[in-house]
C-alpha positions as CSV (number, residue, x, y, z in Angstrom):
1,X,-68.9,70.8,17.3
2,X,-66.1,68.3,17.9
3,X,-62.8,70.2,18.7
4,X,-59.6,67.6,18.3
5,X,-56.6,67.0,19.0
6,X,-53.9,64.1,19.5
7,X,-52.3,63.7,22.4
8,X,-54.8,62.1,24.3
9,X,-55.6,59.4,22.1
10,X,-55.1,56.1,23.2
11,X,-51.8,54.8,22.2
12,X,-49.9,58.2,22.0
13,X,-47.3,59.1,24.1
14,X,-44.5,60.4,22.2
15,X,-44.0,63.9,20.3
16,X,-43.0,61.6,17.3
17,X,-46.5,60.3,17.2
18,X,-48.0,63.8,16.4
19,X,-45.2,66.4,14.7
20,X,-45.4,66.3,11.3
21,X,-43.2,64.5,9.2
22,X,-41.5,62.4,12.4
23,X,-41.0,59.0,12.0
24,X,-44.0,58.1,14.1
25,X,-46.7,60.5,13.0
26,X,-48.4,58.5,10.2
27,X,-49.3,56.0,13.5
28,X,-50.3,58.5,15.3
29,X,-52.5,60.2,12.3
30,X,-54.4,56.8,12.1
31,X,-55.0,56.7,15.7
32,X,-56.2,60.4,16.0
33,X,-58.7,60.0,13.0
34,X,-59.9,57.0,14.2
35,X,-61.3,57.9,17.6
36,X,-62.5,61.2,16.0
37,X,-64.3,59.0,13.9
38,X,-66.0,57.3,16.7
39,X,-67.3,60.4,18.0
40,X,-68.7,61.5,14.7
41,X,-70.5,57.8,15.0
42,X,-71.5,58.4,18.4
43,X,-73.3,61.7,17.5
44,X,-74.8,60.1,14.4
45,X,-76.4,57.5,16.5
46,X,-77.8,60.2,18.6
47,X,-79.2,61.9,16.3
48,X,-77.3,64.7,15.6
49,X,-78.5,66.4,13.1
50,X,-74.8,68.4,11.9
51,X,-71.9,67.4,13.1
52,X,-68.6,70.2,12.5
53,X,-65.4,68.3,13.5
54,X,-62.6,70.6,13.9
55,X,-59.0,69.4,13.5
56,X,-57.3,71.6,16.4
57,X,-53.7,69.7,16.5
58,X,-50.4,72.0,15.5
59,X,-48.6,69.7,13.6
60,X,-46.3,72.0,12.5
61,X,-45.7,73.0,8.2
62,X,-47.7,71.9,5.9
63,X,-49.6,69.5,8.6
64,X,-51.0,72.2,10.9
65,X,-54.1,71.4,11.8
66,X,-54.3,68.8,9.1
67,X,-53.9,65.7,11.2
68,X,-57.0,63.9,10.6
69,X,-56.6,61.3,7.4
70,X,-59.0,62.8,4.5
71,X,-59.5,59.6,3.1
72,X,-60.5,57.7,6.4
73,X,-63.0,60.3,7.7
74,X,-66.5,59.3,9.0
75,X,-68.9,60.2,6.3
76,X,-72.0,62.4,8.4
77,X,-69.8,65.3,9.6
78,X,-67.9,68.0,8.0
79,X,-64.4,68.7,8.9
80,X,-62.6,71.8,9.3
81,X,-58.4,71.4,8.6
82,X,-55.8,74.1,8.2
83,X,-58.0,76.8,10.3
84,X,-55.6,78.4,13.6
85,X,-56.0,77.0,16.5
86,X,-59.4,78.1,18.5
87,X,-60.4,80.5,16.0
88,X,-63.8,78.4,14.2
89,X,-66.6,80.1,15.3
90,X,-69.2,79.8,12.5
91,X,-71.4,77.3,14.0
92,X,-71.1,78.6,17.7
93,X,-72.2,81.9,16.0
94,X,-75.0,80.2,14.2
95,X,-76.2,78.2,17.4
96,X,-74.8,74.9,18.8
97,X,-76.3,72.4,21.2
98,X,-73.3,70.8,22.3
99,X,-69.3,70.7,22.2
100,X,-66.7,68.0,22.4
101,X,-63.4,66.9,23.3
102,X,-61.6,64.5,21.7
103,X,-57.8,63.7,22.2
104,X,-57.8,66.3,24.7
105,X,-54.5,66.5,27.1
106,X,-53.8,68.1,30.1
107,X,-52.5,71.4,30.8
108,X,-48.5,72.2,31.1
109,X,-47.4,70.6,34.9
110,X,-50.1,68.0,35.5
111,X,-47.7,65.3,36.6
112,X,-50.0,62.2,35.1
113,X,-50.7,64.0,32.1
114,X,-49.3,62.3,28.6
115,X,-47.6,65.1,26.4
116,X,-49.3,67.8,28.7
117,X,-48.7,71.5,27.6
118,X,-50.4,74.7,27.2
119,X,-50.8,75.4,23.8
120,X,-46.7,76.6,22.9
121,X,-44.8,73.9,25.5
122,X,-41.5,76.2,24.9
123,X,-43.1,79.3,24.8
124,X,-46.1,79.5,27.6
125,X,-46.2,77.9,31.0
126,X,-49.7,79.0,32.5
127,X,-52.7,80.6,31.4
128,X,-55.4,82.1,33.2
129,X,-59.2,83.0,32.8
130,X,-60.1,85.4,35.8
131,X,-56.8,84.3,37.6
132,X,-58.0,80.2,37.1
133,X,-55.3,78.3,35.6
134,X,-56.7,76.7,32.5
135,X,-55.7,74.4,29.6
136,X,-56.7,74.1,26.2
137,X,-60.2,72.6,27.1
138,X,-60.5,75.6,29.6
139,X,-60.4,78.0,26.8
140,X,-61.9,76.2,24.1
141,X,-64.9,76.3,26.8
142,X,-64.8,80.0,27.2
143,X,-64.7,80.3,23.4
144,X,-68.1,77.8,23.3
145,X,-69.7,79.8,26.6
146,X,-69.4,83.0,25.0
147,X,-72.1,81.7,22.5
148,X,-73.9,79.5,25.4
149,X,-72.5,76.2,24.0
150,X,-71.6,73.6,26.7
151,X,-68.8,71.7,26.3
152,X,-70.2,68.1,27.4
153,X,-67.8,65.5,26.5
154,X,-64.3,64.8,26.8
155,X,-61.8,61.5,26.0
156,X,-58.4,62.3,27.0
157,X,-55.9,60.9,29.8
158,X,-57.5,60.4,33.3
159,X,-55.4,63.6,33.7
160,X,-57.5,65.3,31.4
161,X,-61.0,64.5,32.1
162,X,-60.3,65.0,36.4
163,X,-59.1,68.6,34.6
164,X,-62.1,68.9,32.3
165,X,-64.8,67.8,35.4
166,X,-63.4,70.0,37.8
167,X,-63.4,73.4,35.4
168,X,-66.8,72.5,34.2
169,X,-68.9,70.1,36.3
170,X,-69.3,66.6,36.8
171,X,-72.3,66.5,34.1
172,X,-69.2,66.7,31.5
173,X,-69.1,62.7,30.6
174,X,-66.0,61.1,30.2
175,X,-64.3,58.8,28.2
176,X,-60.7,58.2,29.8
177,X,-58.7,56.3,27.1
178,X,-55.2,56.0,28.9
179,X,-54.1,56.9,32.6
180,X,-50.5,58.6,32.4
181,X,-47.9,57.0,34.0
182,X,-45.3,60.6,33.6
183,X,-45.5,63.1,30.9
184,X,-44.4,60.3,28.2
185,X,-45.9,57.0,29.2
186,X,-49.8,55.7,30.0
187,X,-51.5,52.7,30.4
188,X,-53.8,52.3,27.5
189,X,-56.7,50.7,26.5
190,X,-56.5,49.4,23.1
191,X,-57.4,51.3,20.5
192,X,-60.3,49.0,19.3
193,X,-61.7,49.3,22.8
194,X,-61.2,53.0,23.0
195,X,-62.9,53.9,20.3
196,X,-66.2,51.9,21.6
197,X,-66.0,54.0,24.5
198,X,-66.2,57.4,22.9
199,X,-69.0,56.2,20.5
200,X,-71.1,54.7,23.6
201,X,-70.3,57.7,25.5
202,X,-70.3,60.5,22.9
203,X,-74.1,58.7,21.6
204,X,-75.4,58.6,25.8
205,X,-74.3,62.3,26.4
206,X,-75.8,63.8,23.6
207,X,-79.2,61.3,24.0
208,X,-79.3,62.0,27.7
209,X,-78.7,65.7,27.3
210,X,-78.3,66.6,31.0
211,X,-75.3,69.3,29.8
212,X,-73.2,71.2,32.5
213,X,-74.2,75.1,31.9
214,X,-71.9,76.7,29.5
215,X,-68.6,78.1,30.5
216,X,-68.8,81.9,31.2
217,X,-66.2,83.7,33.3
218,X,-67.6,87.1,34.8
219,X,-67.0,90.4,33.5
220,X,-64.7,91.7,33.2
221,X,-62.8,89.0,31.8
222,X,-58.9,88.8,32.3
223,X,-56.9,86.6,30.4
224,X,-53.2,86.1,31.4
225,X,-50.5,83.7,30.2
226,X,-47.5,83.2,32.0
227,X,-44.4,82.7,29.1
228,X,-41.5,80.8,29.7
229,X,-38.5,83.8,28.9
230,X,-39.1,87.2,29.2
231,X,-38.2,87.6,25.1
232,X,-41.5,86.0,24.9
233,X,-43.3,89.0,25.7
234,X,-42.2,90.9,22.8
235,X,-45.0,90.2,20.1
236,X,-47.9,91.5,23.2
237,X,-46.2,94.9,23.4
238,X,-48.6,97.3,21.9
239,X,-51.7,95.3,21.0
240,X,-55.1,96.9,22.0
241,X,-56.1,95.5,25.3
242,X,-53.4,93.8,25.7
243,X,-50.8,94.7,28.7
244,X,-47.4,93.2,30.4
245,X,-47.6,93.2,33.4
246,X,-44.3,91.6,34.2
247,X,-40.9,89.9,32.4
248,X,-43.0,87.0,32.1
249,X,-46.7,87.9,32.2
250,X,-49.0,89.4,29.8
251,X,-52.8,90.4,30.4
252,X,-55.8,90.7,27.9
253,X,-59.1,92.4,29.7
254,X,-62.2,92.8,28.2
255,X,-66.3,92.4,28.4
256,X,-66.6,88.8,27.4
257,X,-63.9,86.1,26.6
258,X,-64.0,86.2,22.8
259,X,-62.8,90.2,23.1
260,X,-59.8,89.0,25.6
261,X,-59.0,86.4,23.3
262,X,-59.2,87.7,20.5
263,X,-57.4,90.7,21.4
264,X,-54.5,88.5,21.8
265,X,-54.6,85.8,19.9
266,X,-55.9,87.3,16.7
267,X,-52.9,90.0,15.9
């Protein structure tokens, strides 16, 4: 599985790059499907036999999770558009060898990360697996552990990929496409040379296969997210396993990290 998403890709720094319909985003669609593309090429060459891209970027309207460019797609792979965010299980269900992350950015506070956030920038400040601040690629790897798929790849922001090795190991192989220079400017690589990088990389990691072990937090698994206002808190109240715990903090607990997250995500 290839989980993706756009503000990590090389030449994005801007929220007009990836909200649907701004002036920017048809550049930033092109860039986004393009070094997706180069992973789906990179896993071809190593011999992957299915390849499941999933488009994980919140555009917003009718582009939620639609950002990848239909008619520009690598043939090889199918592609998953217009599914919520970290919800596509299928193929973990059905057994995976190996997960990826492409465009990935940091979570909300990282200081050199480009666009960094935690999944609702006005709505969530922190979240936390077993009281471990994580991003996105920390719970997209809890969702891939609970299944025993490791998550073995990332291109992102230097931000990211320090974020990604650190929460998972330093087998995880990077591809760092930009190094942030503040929260809305990086030092790229071109795009040309950035998407070489994830194919080389994405093709050595898979041939190689010397994965990190998959993601599994202990049990019991707590999952807590730290919202921005206390009004925030008002969609948790009452949800099965779900608690506030504060003005600001609500709490999911649970056997495994699909229950947790799925007890409040999925309501």
């Amino acid at each position: 599985m290839i989980w993706c998403d756009m503000e990590g890709v090389a030449g994005i720094e801007a929220w007009e790059q990836v909200d649907g319909g701004a002036p920017l985003y048809e550049e930033g669609r092109r860039l986004y499907t393009e070094e997706v593309n180069a992973a789906v090429r990179g896993a071809k060459k190593a011999g992957a036999a299915e390849i499941v891209v999933v488009d994980g970027h919140g555009s917003g309207s009718g582009w939620n999770f639609k950002s990848i460019i239909p008619e520009r797609m690598e043939p090889g792979a199918t592609y998953v558009q217009g599914y919520r965010w970290a919800s596509y299980v299928e193929p973990l269900e059905q057994g995976c060898d190996a997960a990826l992350f492409v465009g990935a950015h940091a979570m909300a506070g990282t200081p050199d990360g480009v666009l960094c956030h935690t999944l609702y920038s006005e709505a969530w400040h922190n979240a936390y697996i077993n009281n471990q601040v994580v991003g996105e690629s920390g719970i997209v790897a809890a969702i891939c552990g609970n299944w025993n798929t490791p998550c073995v790849f990332v291109a992102g922001d230097e931000a990211t990929c320090r974020e990604v090795q650190g929460l998972l190991g330093q087998k995880v192989v990077t591809a760092p496409v930009k190094k942030g220079l503040g929260r809305y400017a990086a030092r790229n690589m071109t795009p040309v040379e950035a998407r070489v990088l994830i194919e080389d990389r994405v093709s050595a990691a898979l041939t190689k296969r010397d994965f990190p072990p998959p993601y599994q937090p202990s049990a019991p698994v707590t999952f807590e997210v730290e919202l921005a206002t206390p009004d925030k808190s008002a969609p948790f109240v009452g949800r099965t396993g779900v608690e506030v715990i504060g003005p600001r903090r609500v709490r999911s607990v649970g056997p495994n990290f699909w229950v947790v997250w799925d007890q409040l995500w999925h309501h």
